[in-house]
N, C-alpha and C positions, 0 to 999 in steps of 0.2 A: 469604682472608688468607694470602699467601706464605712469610709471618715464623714464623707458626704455624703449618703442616705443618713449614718446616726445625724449628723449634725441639720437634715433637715425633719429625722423624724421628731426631735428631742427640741427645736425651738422652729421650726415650720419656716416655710420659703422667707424671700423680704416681702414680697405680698401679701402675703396672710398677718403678719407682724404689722404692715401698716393698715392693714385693714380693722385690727384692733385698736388698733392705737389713735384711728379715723374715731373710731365708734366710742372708743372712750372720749376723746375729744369731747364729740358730738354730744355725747350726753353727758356731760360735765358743764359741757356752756346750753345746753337745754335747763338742766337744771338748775343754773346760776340765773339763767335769763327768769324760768319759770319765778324762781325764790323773789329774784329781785321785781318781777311786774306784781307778785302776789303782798309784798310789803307794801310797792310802791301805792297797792289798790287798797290794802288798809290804809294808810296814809290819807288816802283820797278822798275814803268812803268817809273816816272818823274826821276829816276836814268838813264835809259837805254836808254830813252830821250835825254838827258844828254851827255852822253857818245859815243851814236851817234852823236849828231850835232857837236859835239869837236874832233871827228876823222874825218869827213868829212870836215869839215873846218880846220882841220892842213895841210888834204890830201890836199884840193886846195889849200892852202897858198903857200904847199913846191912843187908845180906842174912844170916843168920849160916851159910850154905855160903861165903859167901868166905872170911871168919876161918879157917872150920876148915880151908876146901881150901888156903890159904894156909902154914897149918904142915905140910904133905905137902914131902915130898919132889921131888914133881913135882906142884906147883899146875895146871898146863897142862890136864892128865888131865881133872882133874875143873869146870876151868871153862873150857874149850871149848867144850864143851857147853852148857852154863848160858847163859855169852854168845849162843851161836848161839840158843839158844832163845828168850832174849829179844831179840835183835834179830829174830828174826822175828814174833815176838808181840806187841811196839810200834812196828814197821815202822819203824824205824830203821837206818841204811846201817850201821852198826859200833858195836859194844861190845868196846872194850879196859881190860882187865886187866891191868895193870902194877907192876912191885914199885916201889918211891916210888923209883930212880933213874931209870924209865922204862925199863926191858925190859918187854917185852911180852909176858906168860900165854897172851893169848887175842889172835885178827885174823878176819876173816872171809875174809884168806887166810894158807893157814895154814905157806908159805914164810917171813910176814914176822914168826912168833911167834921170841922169843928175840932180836929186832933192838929197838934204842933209837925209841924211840915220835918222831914226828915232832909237832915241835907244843912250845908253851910250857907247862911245868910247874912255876916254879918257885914260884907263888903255891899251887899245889896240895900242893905239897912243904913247905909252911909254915901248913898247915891251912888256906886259904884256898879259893876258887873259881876260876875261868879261863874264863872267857865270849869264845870267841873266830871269828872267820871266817878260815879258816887253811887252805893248800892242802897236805893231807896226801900220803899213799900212794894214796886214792882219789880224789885232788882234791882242789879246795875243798869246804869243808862248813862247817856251821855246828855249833859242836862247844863241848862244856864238860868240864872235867876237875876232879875232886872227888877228896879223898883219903879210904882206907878207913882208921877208926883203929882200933887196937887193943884191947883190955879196960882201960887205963889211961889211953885216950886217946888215945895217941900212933898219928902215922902211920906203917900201916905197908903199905899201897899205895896204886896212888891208879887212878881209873877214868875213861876217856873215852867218850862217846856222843857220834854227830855224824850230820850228817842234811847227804849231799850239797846242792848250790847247783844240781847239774841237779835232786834231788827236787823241790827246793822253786821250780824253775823250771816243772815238767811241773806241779805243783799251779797254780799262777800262769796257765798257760796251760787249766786247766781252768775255771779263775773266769773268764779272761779274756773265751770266747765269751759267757757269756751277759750281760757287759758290752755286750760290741759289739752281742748283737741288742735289747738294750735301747734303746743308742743309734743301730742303725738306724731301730728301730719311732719311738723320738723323731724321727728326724729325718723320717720319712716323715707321719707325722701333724701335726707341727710346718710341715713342707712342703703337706701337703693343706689346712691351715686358712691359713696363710700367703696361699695362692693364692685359701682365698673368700673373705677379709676385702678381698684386691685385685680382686676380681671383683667387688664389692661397691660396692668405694671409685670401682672403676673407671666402671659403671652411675650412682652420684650424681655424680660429678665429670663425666659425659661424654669420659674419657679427657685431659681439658686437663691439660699439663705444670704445672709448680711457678711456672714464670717467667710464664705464663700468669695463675694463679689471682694470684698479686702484682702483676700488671697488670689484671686487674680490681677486684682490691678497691679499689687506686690508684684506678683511675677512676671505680670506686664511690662512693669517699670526697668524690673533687673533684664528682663529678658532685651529688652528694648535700646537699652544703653550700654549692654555688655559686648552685643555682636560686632563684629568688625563690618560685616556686609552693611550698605546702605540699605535702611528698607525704609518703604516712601508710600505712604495710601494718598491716593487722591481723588475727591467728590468728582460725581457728574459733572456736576458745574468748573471743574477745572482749579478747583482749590488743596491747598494743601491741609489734611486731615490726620497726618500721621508723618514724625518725620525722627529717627534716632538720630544721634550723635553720627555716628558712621555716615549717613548720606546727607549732612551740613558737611562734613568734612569732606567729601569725593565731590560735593556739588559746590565746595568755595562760600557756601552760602556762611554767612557772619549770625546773621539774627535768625529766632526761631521762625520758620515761617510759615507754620501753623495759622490756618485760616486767609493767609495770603493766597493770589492766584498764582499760578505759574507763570504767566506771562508775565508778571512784574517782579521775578526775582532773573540776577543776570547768570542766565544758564541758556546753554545754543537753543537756536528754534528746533532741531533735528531733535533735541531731546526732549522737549514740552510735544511736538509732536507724538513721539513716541510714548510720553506718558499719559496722554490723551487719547490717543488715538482708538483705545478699545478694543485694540485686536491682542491676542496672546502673541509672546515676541519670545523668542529664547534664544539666550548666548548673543544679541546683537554687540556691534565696536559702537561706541560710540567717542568723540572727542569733545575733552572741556579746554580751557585754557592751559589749564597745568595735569591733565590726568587722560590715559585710554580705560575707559569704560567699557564693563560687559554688564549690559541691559538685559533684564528679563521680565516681562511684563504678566498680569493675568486679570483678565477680568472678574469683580467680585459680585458676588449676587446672592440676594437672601427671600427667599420666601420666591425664587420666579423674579424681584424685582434687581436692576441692575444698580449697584451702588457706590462702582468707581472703580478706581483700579487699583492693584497691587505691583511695587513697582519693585525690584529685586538688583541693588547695583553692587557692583565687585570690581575690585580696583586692577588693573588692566597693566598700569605702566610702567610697574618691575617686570613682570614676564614679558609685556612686550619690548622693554629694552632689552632683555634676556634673549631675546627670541632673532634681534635685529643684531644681536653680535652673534648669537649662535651661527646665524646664516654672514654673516661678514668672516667665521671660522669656516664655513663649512666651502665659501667662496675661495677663501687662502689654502684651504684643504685641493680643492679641485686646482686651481693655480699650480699648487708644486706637483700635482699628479701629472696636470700636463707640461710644465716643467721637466718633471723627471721624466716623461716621454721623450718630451724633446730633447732630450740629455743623451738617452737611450740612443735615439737616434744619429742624434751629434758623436757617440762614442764609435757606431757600427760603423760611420761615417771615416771618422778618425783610424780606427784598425784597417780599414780597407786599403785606405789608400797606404796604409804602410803595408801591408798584406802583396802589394802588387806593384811594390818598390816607388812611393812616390812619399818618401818621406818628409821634403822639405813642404807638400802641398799642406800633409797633414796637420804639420806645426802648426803651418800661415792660418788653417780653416779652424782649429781646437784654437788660438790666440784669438782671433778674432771674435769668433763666438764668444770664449772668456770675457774678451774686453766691453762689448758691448751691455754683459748681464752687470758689472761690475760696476761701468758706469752708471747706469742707473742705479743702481742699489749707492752707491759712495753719493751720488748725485743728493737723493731722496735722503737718505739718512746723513747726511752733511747739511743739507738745508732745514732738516724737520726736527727737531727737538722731542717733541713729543713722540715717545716709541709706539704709543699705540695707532697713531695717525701715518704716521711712514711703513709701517708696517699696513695699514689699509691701504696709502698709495699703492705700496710695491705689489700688494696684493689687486687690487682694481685694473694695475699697467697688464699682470697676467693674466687676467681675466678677460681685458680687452683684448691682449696680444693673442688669446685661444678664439675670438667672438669674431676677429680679424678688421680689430676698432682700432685705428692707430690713436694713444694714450700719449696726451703731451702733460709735463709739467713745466709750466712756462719758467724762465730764466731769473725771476722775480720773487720766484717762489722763496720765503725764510723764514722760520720762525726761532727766531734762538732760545725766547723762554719756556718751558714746557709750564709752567707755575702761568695757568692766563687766569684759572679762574672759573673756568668753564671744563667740567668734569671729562675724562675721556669720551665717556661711555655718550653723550651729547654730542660730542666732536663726530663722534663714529654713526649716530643717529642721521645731524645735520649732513655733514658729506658724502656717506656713504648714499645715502639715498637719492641725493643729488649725481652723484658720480652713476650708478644705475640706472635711474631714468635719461641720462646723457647717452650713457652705450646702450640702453634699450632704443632711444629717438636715432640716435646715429646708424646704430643695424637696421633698424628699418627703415632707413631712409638710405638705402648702399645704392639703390638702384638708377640713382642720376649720375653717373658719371664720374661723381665724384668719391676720393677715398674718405670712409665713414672716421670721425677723428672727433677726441674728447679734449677739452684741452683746462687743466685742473693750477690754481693758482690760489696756494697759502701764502699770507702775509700779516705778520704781527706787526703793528708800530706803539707807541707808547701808548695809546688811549683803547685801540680797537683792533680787533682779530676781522680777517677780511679771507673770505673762503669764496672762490669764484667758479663755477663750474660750466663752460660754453660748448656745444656740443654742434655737428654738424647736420641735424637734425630738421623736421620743419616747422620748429618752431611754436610755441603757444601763441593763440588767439583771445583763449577765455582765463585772463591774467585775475579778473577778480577771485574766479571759482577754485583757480590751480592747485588752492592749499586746503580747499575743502575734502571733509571725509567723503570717496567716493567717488572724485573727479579723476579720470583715467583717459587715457589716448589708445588704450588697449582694446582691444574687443575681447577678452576673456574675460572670465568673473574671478573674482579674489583681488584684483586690485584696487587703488585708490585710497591707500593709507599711508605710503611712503611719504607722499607731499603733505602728508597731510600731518603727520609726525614731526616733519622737517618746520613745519610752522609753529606745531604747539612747542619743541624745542627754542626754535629762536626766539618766539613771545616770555617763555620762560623767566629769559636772560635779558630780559629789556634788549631784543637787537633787533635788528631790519631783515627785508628779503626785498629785493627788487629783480622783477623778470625784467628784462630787455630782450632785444634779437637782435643777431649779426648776421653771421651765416643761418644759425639756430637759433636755440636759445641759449640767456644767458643768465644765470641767476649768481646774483651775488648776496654774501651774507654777510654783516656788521655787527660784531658782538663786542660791547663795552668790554674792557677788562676791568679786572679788581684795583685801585689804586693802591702802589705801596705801601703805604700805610695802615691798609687796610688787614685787619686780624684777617687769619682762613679762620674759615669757619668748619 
């Protein structure tokens, strides 16, 4: 695919794309964090600044060597010293001592004592405070000036403490490293796990770009809901993982059921079986309430690991209805072949005896024969409404009469409506099958004595269609399993779907089946009709 190397040479896998996009992240909120911890630390530092030079200078104001050194003659003497001492003992840039006009006692250079203090005092000079960043004699600093009061109160000098803007920059810069190697080591381990989460993404995704993976789920989607086949993934664990339109629809299911287990959605245990079961299955029958299913199953596996199954369903039960009247054609087929044999015969029959002068036999034997096929046929089609069902009779009587199954239609038999309600092609499913496995149980049962005999009764009345079919047979034992897929009295293989047919038909139609036994078995079948009133649909 051409499209797809340019399109990953030209903007790179979705892996490599979030791996940048990680990393920009990362270092956009490094950088925000760093910006914002390194304000936050000027902030802190020019607070603490602050709040040092404003207890250090209350401590000197209320000191009582200043009072006394003050009424000296030469205040300077004795708190030059004092200043220097405490500015070196609170590591503070300056402590000035000034008479409340602002000369200056005390400097830490000592040219500049005696000269008018630089800086604003007049809040100080009024008892007040002076909190200020003010570029003196040693620069800017961060500096506050307090006034010293007298024994009555009053002011009568006033004192500045102040702590350069380079100290408190060299502090700043000493916070600052272990800032930065915080935010290196974030950015580095922020960058190592960034790159496995896209090594990671990269190994599941196969390296496919963005526009890629939205072009296949695209096609995912269309592909997914276009096909008519059911397709069905499902987890190890027995859940549902993948489910189109198509196999809701063949499974009856209503709701999406995605993430549901199988067990809890109503579909036969033969099929949750089967879509579990982990073995590869191809072309299996399987039966729902309203549909013959062909299953095909495959196990899916990626890397070595197993990850569920692939489930493949195709709807079954137009061809199998197709397939149940081709063989009820091919049955009437074989019927009139032997038929016409026996016709063949009847005629060689017929000529001979005229051939060898016994003409009035011939009549008697050619009328007779006549009358017999005649009444049946006027019999069946005089009571059966429905052509396609009287023509199954007539066809089943032949088929018995070749099997050497005596075929009754009992005396009861009528249906005058053909309008029941219930489609031919159903009729020909439920009876036919039924009528089969009767001459099947009845030939295999010839050998007691008794002549093998089917005995078939249609009855329409105002509410319900009644199809009965008793055979001379011996009879069902496992009455629960009879209509299951599978369950046979044959010993060949390929059976076990007739009854099983016959079931999903009458459930269909909201009708009944009940076995009984007489001589054999006897199954009867009760199908509502449509009420008059009722629109066809």
């Amino acid at each position: 695919m051409p499209s797809t190397t340019r399109i990953r040479t030209r903007r790179g896998s979705l892996a490599r794309q979030l791996l940048i996009l990680q990393l920009v992240v990362l270092f956009v909120l490094v950088a925000a964090g760093v910006t914002f911890a390194y304000l936050d630390s000027v902030r802190a530092t020019e607070d603490r600044a602050r709040d040092k030079v404003t207890a250090v200078a209350e401590a000197v104001a209320d000191a009582p060597g200043v009072i006394a050194a003050l009424s000296t003659s030469d205040p300077t003497r004795t708190l030059q010293p004092f200043a220097q001492s405490v500015r070196a003992d609170t590591e503070v840039d300056f402590v000035t001592i000034m008479d409340k006009n602002g000369i200056r006692y005390t400097h830490p250079n000592p040219e500049l004592i005696g000269q008018p203090f630089i800086g604003n005092i007049g809040e100080a000079q009024r008892g007040g405070k002076v909190v200020e960043t003010y570029a003196g004699s040693l620069g800017p600093s961060e500096r506050v000036v307090v006034p010293v009061r007298g024994a009555a109160g009053q002011v009568v000098a006033l004192v500045s403490v102040g702590i350069t803007v380079e100290a408190i920059d060299a502090e700043l810069r000493e916070r600052l490293w272990p800032l930065i190697g915080v935010a290196v080591a974030v950015l580095v381990v922020g960058g190592i796990g960034s790159y496995l989460v896209s090594a990671r993404l990269r190994r599941q995704t196969r390296g496919i770009a963005p526009e890629e993976l939205s072009n296949l789920f695209e096609y995912h989607e269309a592909v997914l809901h276009s096909v008519r086949e059911g397709l069905l993934l499902v987890g190890g664990d027995g859940r549902v993982v993948l489910c189109n339109d198509g196999a809701r629809a063949l499974l009856g299911v209503a709701d999406d059921p995605v993430g549901r287990e199988l067990s809890a959605l109503d579909i036969p245990e033969d099929l949750v079986e089967a879509f579990t079961s982990g073995e590869e299955r191809t072309d299996e029958l399987h039966l729902t309430e309203a549909r013959v299913l062909v299953v095909s199953t495959a196990p899916v596996r990626s890397r070595g690991e197993a990850m569920g199954t692939v489930v493949i369903l195709r709807d079954h039960t137009e061809l199998q209805a197709l397939t149940g009247e081709l063989t009820t054609v091919r049955g009437l087929a074989e019927a009139l072949r032997s038929q016409a044999h026996e016709a063949a015969n009847r005629l060689h029959t017929v000529v001979s005896l005229v051939e060898i002068g016994r003409p009035e036999q011939a009549v008697e034997f050619a009328t007779e024969e006549l009358a017999l096929a005649q009444e049946l046929t006027d019999r069946v089609v005089g009571a059966v409404a429905e052509p396609v069902l009287a023509a199954l009779l007539l066809g089943k009587a032949a088929e018995a009469s070749e099997r050497g199954v005596e075929f009754t239609i009992t005396p009861d038999t009528v249906m005058e409506d053909s309008d029941t309600g219930v489609p031919p092609r159903d009729l020909v499913t439920i009876l036919g099958n039924l009528i089969d496995n009767g001459i099947d149980a009845a030939a295999g049962n010839a050998g007691n004595g008794e002549r093998p005999g089917v005995e078939v009764t249609v009855r329409s009345g105002a509410e319900e269609l009644l199809l009965r079919v008793a055979d001379t047979g011996p009879g069902v034992d496992d009455v629960e399993d009879v209509f299951r897929r599978g369950w046979t009295t044959k010993p060949e293989d390929g059976h076990g779907l007739g009854l099983a047919l016959v079931g999903q038909a009458v459930r269909r139609h909201s009708g009944t089946i009940d076995v009984g036994r007489d001589e054999g078995a006897v199954f009867t079948v009760r199908l509502p009709l449509k009420s008059p009133k009722e629109p066809t649909r």
